[in-house]
N, C-alpha and C positions, 0 to 999 in steps of 0.2 A: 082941631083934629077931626075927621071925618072919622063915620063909625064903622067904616072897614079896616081903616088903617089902625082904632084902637084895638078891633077884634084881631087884627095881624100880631099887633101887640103883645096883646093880652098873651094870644097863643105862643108866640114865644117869647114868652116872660114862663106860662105855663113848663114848657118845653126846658126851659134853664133850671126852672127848681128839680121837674124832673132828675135831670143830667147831675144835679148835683148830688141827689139824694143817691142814685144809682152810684155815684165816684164814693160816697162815703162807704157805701156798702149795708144801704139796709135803711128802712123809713120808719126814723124814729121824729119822734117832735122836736131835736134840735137840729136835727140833718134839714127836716122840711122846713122849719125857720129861717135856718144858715141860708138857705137855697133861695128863699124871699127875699132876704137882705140882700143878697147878691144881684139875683135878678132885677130887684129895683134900681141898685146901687147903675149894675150896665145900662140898662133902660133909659135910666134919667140922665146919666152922667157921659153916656156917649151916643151923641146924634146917630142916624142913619145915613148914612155915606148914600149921595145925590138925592135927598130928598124923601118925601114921604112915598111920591109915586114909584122911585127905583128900587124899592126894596125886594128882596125876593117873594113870590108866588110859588106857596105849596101845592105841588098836584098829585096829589097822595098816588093814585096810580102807577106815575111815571116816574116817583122813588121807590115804590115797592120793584119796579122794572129794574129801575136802576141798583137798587140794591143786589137785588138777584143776581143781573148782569154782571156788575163787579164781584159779588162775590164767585160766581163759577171764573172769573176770569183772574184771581186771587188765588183758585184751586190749580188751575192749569200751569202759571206761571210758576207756584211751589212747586208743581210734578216736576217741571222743567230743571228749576233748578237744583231741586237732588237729586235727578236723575244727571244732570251735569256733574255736579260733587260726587256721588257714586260710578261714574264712567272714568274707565282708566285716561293718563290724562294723553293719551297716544290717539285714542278714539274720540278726543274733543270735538265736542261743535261750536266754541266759542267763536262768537265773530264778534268781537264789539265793532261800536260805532256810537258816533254821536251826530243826530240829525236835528237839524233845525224845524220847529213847527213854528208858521204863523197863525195868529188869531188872532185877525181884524176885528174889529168891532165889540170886543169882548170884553165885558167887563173888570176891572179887578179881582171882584170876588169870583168870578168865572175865572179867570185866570188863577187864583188861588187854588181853586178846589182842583182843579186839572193838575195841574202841578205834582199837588198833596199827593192824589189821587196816582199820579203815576210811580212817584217817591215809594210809596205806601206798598206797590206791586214788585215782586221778588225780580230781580232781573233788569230792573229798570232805574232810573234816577232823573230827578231834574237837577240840572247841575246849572243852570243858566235864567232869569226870565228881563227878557230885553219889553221894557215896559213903553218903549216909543212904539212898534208897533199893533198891538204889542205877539212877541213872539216867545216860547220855549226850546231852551236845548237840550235837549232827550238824550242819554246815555241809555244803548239796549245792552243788553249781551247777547245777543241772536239778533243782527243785522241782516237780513233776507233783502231787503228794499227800501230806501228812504221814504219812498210815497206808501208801501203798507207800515211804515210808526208814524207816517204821516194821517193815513188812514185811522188808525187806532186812537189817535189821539184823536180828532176831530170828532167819530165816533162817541168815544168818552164826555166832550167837553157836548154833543149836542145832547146828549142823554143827563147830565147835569144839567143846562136850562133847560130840557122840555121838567126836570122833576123841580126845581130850588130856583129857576131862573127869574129876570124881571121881566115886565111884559116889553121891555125894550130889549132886551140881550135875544129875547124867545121872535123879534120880531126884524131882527138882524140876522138869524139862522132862517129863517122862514123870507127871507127877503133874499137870501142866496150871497150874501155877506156885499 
């Protein structure tokens, strides 16, 4: 194993006990132990999906971007939808729809995180993901245009590999898919 790929490791193996200790609620010496056991446990016990080269590349910057991004875009879509819930239902602006996105060249875990990621936003749903192309089907509730949640999502999913992506998924966006 090359010594980037253990320091990849290492960090998130770091990264896991973290997250564990945070879910228990508070860092005590058995929360940070539980958390090593686990994190060795995933580490050893389940390979890296394509390899040591395919794994994702942290670029701290372009998750703090992305953090931010989603979360104002997590704020707007809550405005939206209680200002829906509180709007009589005579003055609605529901329009649903369900559009198809495709994302060629994209990973699974790219495709995962999109997904999540849209699920996760008030107003929105993945109800679909067709893994042959592979493609998402997007349920809005404010359909405007298929190419703007076309936009949005593509948007979303390129802001995921420039922050978490692998230097192959970040070089199939950069390639112009």
């Amino acid at each position: 194993m090359r010594a980037r790929s253990l320091v990849g490791r290492s960090l998130f193996g770091a990264w896991l006990v973290a997250l564990w200790t945070f879910l228990w609620g508070g860092i005590t010496l058995a929360n940070v132990l539980g958390g090593v056991v686990v994190a060795v446990v995933l580490l050893v016990a389940l390979p890296r999906p394509g390899g040591v080269e395919e794994g994702p590349v942290v670029a701290p910057l372009a998750l703090v971007g992305l953090i931010g991004w989603f979360a104002g875009q997590l704020v707007a879509a809550t405005v939206a939808v209680a200002a829906e819930v509180l709007r009589p239902p005579s003055r609605s602006k529901v329009r649903p729809g369900v559009v198809r996105v495709d994302l060629p060249g994209a990973s699974d875990g790219v495709v995962t995180a999109v997904a999540n990621a849209i699920t996760l936003t008030p107003g929105t749903l993945t109800i679909e993901v067709k893994p042959e192309v592979p493609s998402l089907y997007v349920h809005v509730m404010h359909l405007d245009t298929p190419e703007a949640v076309r936009s949005d999502v593509l948007e979303l999913e390129r802001r995921i590999v420039a922050a978490v992506g692998s230097r192959s998924s970040r070089q199939v966006l950069e390639d112009g898919r």
